[in-house]
C-alpha positions as CSV (number, residue, x, y, z in Angstrom):
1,X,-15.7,-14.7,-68.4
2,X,-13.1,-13.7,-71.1
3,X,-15.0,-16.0,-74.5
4,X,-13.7,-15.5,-78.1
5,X,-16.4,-16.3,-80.5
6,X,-14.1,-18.0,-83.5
7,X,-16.2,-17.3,-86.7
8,X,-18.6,-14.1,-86.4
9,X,-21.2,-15.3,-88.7
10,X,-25.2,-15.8,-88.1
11,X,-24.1,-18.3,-85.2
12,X,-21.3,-17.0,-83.7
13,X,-22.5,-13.4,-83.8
14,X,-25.9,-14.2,-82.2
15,X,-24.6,-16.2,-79.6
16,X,-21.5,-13.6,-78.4
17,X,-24.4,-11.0,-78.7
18,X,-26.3,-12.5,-76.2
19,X,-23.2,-13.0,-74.2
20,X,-22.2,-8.8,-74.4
21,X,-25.6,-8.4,-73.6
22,X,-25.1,-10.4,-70.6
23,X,-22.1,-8.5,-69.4
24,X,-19.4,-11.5,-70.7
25,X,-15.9,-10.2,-72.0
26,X,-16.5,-11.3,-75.7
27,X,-14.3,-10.7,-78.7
28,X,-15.4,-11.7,-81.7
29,X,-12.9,-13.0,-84.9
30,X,-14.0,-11.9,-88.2
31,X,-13.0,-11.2,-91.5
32,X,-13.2,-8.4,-94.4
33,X,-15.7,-6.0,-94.3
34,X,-18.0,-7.9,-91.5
35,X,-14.5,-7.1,-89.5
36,X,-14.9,-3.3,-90.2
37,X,-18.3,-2.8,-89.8
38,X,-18.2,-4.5,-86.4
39,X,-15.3,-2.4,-85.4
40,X,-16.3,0.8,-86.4
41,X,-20.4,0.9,-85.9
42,X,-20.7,-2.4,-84.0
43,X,-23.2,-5.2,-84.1
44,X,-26.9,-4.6,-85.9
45,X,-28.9,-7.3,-84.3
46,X,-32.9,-7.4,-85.1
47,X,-34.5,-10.3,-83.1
48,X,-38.0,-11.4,-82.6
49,X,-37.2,-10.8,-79.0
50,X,-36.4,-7.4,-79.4
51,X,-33.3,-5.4,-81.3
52,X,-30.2,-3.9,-80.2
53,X,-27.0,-2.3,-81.3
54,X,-23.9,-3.5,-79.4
55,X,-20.8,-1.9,-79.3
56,X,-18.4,-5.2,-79.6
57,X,-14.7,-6.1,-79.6
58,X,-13.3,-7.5,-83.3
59,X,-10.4,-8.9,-84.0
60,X,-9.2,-10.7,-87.7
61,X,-6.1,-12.3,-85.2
62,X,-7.4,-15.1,-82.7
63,X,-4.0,-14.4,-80.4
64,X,-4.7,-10.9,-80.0
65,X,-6.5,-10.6,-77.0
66,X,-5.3,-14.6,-75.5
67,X,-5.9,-16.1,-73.5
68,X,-9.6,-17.1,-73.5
69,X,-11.5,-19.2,-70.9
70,X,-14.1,-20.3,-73.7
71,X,-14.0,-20.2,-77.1
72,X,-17.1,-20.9,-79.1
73,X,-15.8,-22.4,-82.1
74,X,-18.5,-21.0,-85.0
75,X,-16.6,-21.7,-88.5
76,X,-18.0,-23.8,-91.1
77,X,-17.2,-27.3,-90.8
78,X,-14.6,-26.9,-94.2
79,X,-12.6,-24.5,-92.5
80,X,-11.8,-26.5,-89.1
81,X,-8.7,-27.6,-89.1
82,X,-7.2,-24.0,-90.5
83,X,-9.2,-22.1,-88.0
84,X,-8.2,-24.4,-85.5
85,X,-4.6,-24.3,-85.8
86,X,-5.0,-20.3,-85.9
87,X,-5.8,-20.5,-82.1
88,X,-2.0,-22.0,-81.2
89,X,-1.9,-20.6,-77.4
90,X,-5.2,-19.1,-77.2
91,X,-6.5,-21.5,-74.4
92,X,-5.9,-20.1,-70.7
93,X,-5.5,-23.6,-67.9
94,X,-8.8,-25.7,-67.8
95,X,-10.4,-23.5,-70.9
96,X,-12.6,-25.0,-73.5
97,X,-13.1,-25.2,-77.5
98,X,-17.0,-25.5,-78.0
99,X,-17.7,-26.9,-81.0
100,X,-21.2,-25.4,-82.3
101,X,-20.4,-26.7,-86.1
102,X,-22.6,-28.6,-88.3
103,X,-22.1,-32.5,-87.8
104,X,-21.2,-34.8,-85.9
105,X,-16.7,-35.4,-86.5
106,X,-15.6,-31.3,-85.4
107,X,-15.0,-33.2,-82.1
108,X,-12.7,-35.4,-83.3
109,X,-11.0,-33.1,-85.8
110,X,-10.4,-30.8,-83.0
111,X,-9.1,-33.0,-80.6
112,X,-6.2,-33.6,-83.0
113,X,-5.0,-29.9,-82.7
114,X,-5.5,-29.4,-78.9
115,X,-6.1,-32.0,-76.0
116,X,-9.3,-34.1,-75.8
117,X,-10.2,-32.4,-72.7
118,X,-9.9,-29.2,-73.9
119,X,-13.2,-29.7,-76.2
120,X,-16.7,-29.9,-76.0
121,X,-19.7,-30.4,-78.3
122,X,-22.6,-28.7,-78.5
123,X,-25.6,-27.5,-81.2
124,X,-26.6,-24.3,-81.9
125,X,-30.4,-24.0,-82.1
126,X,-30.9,-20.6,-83.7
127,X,-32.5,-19.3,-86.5
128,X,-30.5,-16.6,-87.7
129,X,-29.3,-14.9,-91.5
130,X,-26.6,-12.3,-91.8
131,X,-28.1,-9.8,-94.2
132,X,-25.1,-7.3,-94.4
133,X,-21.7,-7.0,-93.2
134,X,-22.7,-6.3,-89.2
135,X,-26.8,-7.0,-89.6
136,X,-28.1,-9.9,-88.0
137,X,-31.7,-11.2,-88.1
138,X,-33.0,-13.6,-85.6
139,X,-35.7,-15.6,-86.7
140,X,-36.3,-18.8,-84.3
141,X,-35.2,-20.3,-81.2
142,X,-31.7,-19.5,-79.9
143,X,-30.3,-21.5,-77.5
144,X,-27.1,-23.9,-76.9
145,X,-26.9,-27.8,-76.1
146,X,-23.4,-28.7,-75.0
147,X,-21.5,-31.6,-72.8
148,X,-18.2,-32.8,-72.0
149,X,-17.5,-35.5,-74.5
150,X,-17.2,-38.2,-72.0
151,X,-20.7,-37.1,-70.7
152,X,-19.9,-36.2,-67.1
153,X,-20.8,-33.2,-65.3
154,X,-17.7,-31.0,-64.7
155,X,-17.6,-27.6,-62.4
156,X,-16.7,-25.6,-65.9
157,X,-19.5,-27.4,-67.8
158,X,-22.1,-25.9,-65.0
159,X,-20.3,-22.8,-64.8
160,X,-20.9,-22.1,-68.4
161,X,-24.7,-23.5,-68.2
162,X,-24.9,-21.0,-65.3
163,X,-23.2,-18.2,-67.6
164,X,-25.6,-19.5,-70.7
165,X,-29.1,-19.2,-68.8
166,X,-27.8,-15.6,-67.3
167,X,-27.3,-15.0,-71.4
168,X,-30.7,-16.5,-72.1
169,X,-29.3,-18.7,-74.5
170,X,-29.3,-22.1,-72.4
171,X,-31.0,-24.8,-73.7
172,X,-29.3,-28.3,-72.3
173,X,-26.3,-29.4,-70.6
174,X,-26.5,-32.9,-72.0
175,X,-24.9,-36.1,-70.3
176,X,-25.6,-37.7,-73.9
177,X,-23.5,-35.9,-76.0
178,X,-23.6,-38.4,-79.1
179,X,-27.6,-38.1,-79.0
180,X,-28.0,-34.8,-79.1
181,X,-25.5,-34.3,-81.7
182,X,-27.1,-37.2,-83.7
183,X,-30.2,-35.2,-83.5
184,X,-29.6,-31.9,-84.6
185,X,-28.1,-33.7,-87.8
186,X,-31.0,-35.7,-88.3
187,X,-33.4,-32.0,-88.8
188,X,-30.3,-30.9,-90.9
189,X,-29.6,-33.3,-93.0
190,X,-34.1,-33.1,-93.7
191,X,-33.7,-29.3,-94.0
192,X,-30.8,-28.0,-95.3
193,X,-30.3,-30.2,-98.7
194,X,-34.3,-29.6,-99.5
195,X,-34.3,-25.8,-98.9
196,X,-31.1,-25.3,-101.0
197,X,-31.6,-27.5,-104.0
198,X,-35.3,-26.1,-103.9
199,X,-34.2,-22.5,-103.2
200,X,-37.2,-22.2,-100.6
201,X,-37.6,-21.8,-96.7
202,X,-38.2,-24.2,-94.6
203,X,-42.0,-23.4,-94.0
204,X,-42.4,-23.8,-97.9
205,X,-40.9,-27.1,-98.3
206,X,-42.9,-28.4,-95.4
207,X,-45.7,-27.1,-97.3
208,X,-45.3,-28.9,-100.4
209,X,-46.1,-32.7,-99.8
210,X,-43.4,-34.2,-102.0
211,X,-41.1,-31.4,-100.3
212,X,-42.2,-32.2,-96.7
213,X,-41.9,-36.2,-97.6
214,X,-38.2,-36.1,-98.6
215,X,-37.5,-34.6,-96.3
216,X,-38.8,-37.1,-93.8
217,X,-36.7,-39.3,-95.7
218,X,-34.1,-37.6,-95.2
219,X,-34.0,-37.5,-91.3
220,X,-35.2,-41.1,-91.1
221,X,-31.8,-42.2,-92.8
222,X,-29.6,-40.6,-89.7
223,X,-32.1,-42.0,-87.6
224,X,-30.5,-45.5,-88.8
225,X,-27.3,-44.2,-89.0
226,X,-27.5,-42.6,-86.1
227,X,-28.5,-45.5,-83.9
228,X,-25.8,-47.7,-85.5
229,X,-23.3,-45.4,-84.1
230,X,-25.1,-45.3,-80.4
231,X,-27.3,-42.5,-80.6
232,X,-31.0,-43.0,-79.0
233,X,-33.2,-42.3,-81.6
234,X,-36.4,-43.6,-83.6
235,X,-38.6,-43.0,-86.5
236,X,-41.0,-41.1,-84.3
237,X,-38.2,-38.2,-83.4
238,X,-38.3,-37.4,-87.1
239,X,-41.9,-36.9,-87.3
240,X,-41.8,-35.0,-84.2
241,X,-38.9,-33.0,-85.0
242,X,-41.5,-32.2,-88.6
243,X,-44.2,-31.0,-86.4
244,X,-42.3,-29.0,-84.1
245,X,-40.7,-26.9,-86.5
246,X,-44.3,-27.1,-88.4
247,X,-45.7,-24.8,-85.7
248,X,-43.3,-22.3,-85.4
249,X,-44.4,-18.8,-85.9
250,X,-41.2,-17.9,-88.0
251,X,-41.2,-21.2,-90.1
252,X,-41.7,-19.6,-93.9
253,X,-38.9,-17.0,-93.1
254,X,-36.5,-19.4,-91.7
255,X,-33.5,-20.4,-94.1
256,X,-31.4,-23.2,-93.2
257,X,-27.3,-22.3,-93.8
258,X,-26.7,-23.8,-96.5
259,X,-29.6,-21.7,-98.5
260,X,-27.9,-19.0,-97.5
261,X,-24.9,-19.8,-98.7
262,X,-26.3,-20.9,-102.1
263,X,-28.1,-17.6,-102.3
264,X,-24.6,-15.6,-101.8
265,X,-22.8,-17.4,-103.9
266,X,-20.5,-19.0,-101.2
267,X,-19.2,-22.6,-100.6
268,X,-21.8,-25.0,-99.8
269,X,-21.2,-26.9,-96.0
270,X,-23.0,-30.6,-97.7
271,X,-20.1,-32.5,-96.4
272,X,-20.3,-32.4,-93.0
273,X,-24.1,-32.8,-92.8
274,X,-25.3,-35.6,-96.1
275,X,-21.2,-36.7,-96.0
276,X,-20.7,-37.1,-92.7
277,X,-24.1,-39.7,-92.7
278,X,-22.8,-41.1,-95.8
279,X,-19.0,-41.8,-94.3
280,X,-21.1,-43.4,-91.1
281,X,-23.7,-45.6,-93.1
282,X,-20.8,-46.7,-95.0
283,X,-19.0,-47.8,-91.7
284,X,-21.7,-49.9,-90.9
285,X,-23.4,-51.1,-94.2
286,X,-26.4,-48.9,-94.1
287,X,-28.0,-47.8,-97.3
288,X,-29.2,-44.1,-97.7
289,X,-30.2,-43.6,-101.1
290,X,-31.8,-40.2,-100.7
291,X,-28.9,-38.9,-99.1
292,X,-26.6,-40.0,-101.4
293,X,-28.5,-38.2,-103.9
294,X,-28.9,-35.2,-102.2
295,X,-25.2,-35.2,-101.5
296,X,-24.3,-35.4,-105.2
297,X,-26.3,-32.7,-106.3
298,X,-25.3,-30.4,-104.1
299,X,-21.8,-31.1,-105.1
300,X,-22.0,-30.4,-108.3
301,X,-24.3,-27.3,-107.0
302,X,-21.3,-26.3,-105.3
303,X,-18.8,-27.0,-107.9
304,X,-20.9,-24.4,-111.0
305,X,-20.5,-21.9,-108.0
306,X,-16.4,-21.7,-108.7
307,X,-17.6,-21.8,-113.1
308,X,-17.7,-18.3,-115.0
């Protein structure tokens, strides 16, 4: 299958690693000297599972190598609607835009630059940092959730589950999109706020029990939210979701996104994980102090970033 992974990041790199390694047709759109590197030495990856170096296919022009049968759609949330427009013609007949942003409204936003039915959602479950231009780490997990937004089970939907579990990568094709996506926003609006405000990993914050306790909060706020807007959830998936990611092996090395971005001094993603929760609450008269808190201070976190 002929995939462009849009946004070669920790995300979009590990995935459309997986997917050379499975012997997919990938090219990978990047920028400045991540583009380079991948071009000229290729793809550093250093995995729990085992490392590799991959000789891949970079491009800094979406069109280049169009048409696509998949794209897995990997920017930040902020840059959407520009990277979306950037892939004018890049769809081949019955091909697909797979969202595996942060949050819970790239569906939407997509669906206004190409046809509903050419997008799905999904979540990307991975653990993984960039540490250099080219050099990805793997810390946890690593697999995708996706569905057809109208939760039905299309041929293309089970021929890229069958593509995803040859990768190793398939976690879930879900008839309950909304859920799902609900979900993974309820352990990152807990995680991602408290890691970068405290500038610790996740292990440490769980580990200190004011830390661990906001951010239980936290995730029991989209809970509400989340079940106002039709999601199946409850107070007991937060606590779950705590333990689970309690146990893992990797948990005091893993570092949610936006830590990562604080730490290299780049624009903070808060919007589309404590906004979009705020925008929804707001829709249906839900209060959610803590993450209107968390919210504001990471704006004006993100704000002394552009200061001298």
């Amino acid at each position: 299958m002929k995939i462009l992974v849009m946004g070669a990041g920790a995300v979009g790199a590990y995935f459309g690693a997986r997917l050379v390694q499975a012997g997919e047709e990938v090219y990978f759109c990047a920028r400045g000297e991540n583009l380079r590197v991948l071009r000229e030495r290729g793809l550093e990856l250093k995995s729990f599972k085992g490392d590799a170096t991959l000789a891949v296919r970079a491009t800094d022009r979406p069109g280049e190598f169009a048409p696509y049968d998949l794209i897995l759609f990997c920017v930040k949330s902020y840059d959407t609607m520009a990277a979306a427009r950037a892939l004018a013609g890049c769809l081949a007949p019955d091909s697909v835009v797979m969202t595996l942003q942060n949050g819970v409204e790239n569906e939407d936003a997509l669906a206004t630059v190409f046809s509903r039915s050419a997008v799905m959602g999904g979540n990307a479950r991975v653990g993984a940092e960039m540490v250099a231009p080219g050099k990805l780490v793997h810390t946890a997990a690593g697999i995708i959730e996706f569905g057809e937004l109208d939760g039905s089970e299309t041929p293309r939907a089970l021929k890229f589950a069958e593509m995803f579990r040859r990768a190793g990568i398939l976690g879930e094709l879900t008839h309950d999109l909304k859920t799902i996506r609900w979900y993974k926003l309820m352990g990152n609006n807990g995680t991602n706020p408290v890691s970068a405000l405290g500038r610790c990993t996740v292990g440490e914050s769980l580990n200190d029990p004011d830390g661990r306790a906001l951010m239980r909060r936290l995730m029991l706020e989209v809970v509400a939210v989340g079940r106002a807007e039709g999601a199946k959830m409850s107070e007991q998936d937060a606590d779950r979701h705590l333990e689970q990611i309690g146990r893992h092996p990797n948990v005091n090395a893993i570092k949610p996104s936006t830590l990562q971005d604080v730490e290299r001094g780049k624009r903070l993603e808060y919007d589309a994980i404590c906004g979009a929760v705020i925008r929804a609450a707001r829709r249906h008269g839900i209060d959610v102090p803590a993450t209107e808190t968390v919210n504001a201070l990471l704006k004006l976190l993100d704000a002394a970033r552009e200061r001298p």
